[in-house]
C-alpha positions, 0 to 999 in steps of 0.5 A: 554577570558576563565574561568575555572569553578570550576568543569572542564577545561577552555576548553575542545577539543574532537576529535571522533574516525574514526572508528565511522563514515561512510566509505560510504554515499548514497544519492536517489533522482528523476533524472529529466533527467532520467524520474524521476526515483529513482537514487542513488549517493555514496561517499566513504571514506577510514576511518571509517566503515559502510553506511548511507543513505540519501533519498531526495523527490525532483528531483536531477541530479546525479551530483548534488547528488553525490556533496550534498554526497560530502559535507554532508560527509565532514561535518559528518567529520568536526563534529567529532571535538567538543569544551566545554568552558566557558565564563565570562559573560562579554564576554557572547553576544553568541547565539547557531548558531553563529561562533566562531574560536578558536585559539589553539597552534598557528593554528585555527579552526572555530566553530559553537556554538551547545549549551549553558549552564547559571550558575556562567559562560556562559558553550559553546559547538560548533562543527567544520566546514568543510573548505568551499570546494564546490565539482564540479558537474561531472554529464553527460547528459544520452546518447541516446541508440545507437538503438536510442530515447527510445519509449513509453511503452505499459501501464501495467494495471489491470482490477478490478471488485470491490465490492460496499463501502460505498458511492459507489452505481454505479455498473458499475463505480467499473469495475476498471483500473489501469495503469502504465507506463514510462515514463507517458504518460497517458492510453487511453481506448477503447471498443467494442463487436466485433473485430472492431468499437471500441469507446473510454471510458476513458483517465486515467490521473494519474498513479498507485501506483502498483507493486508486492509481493516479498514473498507469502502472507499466508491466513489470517482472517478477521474483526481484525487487524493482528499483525503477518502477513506482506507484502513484494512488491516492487514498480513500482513507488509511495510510501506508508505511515503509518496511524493511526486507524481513519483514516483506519476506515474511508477508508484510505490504502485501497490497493488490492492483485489478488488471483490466482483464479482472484478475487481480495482481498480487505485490508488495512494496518496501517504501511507501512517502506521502507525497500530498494529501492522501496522495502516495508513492510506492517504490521497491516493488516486488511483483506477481506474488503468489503465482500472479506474474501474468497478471504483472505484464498488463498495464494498469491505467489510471483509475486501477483499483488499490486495496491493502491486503490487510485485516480490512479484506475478509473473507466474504462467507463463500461456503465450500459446495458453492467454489465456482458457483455464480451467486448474487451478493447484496452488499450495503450499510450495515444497520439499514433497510434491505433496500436498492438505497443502501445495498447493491447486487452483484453476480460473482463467483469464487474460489478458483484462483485458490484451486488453480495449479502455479505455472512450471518454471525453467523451461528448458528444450534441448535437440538430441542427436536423433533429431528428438526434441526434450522439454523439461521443467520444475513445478511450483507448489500452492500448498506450503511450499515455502519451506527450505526444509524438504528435500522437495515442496508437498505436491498440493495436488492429488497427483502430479499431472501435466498438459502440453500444448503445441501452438503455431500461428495461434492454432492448437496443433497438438495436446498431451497429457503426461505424468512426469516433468519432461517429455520428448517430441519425437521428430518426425511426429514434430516434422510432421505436425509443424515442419521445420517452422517456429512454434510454441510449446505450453505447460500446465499442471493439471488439477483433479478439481479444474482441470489446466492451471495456469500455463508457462511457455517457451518458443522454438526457433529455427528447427530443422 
């Protein structure tokens, strides 16, 4: 039994437009029987215009996907049609979720009770149901090639010397790798100094989160979030997600792009959006973390390495006597023979970067009143120096030793060594060495270990 309210019809039928519905859904999954690759299944209707997309975490078989396609778009069909009616509240015993049929001039349709709304009469909206129409699963097992079963692949890898981060005091452990493969099967790692006599290090169990840029990478600046610059990279496998501040702060999206010289830049992002299939976009970048700022202001073209500084990236067993040693590495398959089919070599060394001091910040140079020219700045610490509880960050170093460098027109015009951050260039050894020309002045902090660290620089102009 119906009432008719009085501002409205007893019942109200509404029938959606076609033409504002998709002609097409696509439905992306993991097949299991594909090495869980990313696959797609599309459905495609003659009415209606446009695509949606469907993106499910889980494994699906193609069949499968292609039948759940099927019934989400009869569904999105049926739901076209929407009922508003009112009830005496008499006939009210109605909740949202349950089914309802209306029979209307002699034919009937179920319903499904979408909303409901209390005032002199109970006010219903319901949308229609899809007949119950379950679609076959017309899924086909892969075939083998005819070349025959498909064989394991040699692992892409990355060596990665990092710097220290905080709470990292191993040198050795940041000679890093990171692999990937498919299908996964672990990496196996072996060393040696010679051709031969090679002694297993390490078995990376997890893969990579890695791929490679898709447009260049412009220098950016470092120490503030970036809010114009972005990164384009498509995925080999995994997936990325979007953090908040805090968690950034406390090292989370860490992620690691290889300059064209060889180093690898360190920054983190606080936005990450699928933007296609295995394709991604990288906003609010924090860049030149942990003392790689110079690598931030190199361009990286398209095709730049992309690695996800997480579990996957493990330390590659570099012992502590061999930092700065040139090895091999035969890196391949885990499991298989200890062949050029499975396995690569290569030379590398590492565990330097961890070693090499941070450049000096806030440069600052100042003429006093005999004509002398004093250079001051502040260190940066390596070694916990994120703390805000000290009234200064731990030296990291066996002691606090600095180089200056004077430079003119690419040429080394003097070098000193000093135990304090200043120093003053008296004038007349300036006036003698550079005359009243430009220059530049470097400085780095020494290391008992390597020697300079990395240099931070400062021109002077106009000096008289």
């Amino acid at each position: 039994m119906l009432v008719e309210p009085q501002d409205g019809d007893a019942l109200t039928l509404v029938l959606e437009d076609q033409g504002d519905l998709p002609s097409v859904a696509e439905l992306y999954c993991n097949d299991p029987l594909r090495d869980f690759q990313v696959v797609g299944a599309s459905v495609r209707r003659d009415t209606g215009q446009g695509t949606e997309s469907l993106s499910l975490s889980g494994s699906m078989e193609v069949g499968q996907a292609t039948a759940l396609a099927e019934s989400w778009m009869a569904r999105r069909y049926a739901e076209r049609r929407t009922a508003s009616f009112s009830l005496p509240w008499s006939e009210a015993s109605l909740h949202v979720g349950d089914r309802v049929r209306l029979n209307i001039l002699g034919g009937g349709r179920d319903y499904v009770v979408s909303a409901l709304e209390d005032s002199e009469v109970r006010a219903v909206k319901a949308v229609a149901l899809a007949p119950n129409v379950v679609f076959a699963d017309r899924g086909e097992t892969p075939q083998l090639p005819p070349s025959g079963p498909v064989s394991d692949m040699k692992p892409i890898f990355h060596l990665i010397d990092l710097p220290l981060w905080p709470g990292a005091e191993d040198p050795a452990g940041q000679f890093r790798i990171a692999c990937h493969a498919k299908p996964w099967r672990g990496a196996a790692i072996y060393a040696s100094p010679s051709n031969d006599g090679f002694a297993e290090r390490n078995l990376i169990g997890e893969r990579a989160v890695m791929g490679e840029l898709t447009a260049p990478l412009g220098h950016g600046p470092s120490g503030r979030v970036i809010e114009a610059q972005t990164i384009d990279l498509a995925l080999y496998s995994g997936e990325l997600e979007s953090k908040p501040i805090a968690q950034i702060l406390n090292g989370a999206n860490m992620a690691m792009v290889k300059s064209p010289d060889g180093i690898w830049e360190v920054l983190q992002f606080l936005e990450a959006e699928e933007v296609g299939q295995n394709q991604w976009r990288l906003s609010r970048l924090l860049r030149g973390q942990l003392g790689t700022e110079a690598a931030s202001l190199i361009e990286k073209p398209v095709g730049t390495p992309f690695v996800l500084f997480d579990r996957g990236v493990q330390s590659i067993g570099l012992q502590v006597n061999e930092i700065g040693l040139e090895l091999n590495w035969r890196i391949g398959a885990a499991g298989k023979s200890f062949s050029d089919e499975y396995f690569d070599t290569v030379k590398a060394s590492g565990g330097l970067q961890a070693l090499q001091p941070l450049s000096p910040v806030h440069l600052k140079a100042e003429r006093l009143g005999n004509g002398d020219l004093s250079l001051h700045w502040i260190r940066r610490g390596r070694v916990d120096a994120d703390s805000w509880m000290g009234g200064d960050i731990p030296l990291g170093e066996d002691m606090e030793a600095y180089r200056i460098e004077i430079w003119q027109a690419d040429a080394l015009v003097r070098s000193v060594d000093v135990q304090t951050p200043s120093w003053t260039y008296p004038n007349a050894a300036r006036l003698a060495e550079v005359g009243t020309n430009n220059f530049e002045l470097r400085i780095a902090m020494l290391s008992a270990r390597i020697g300079a660290g990395d240099f931070a620089s400062i021109e002077i102009q106009n000096v008289l």
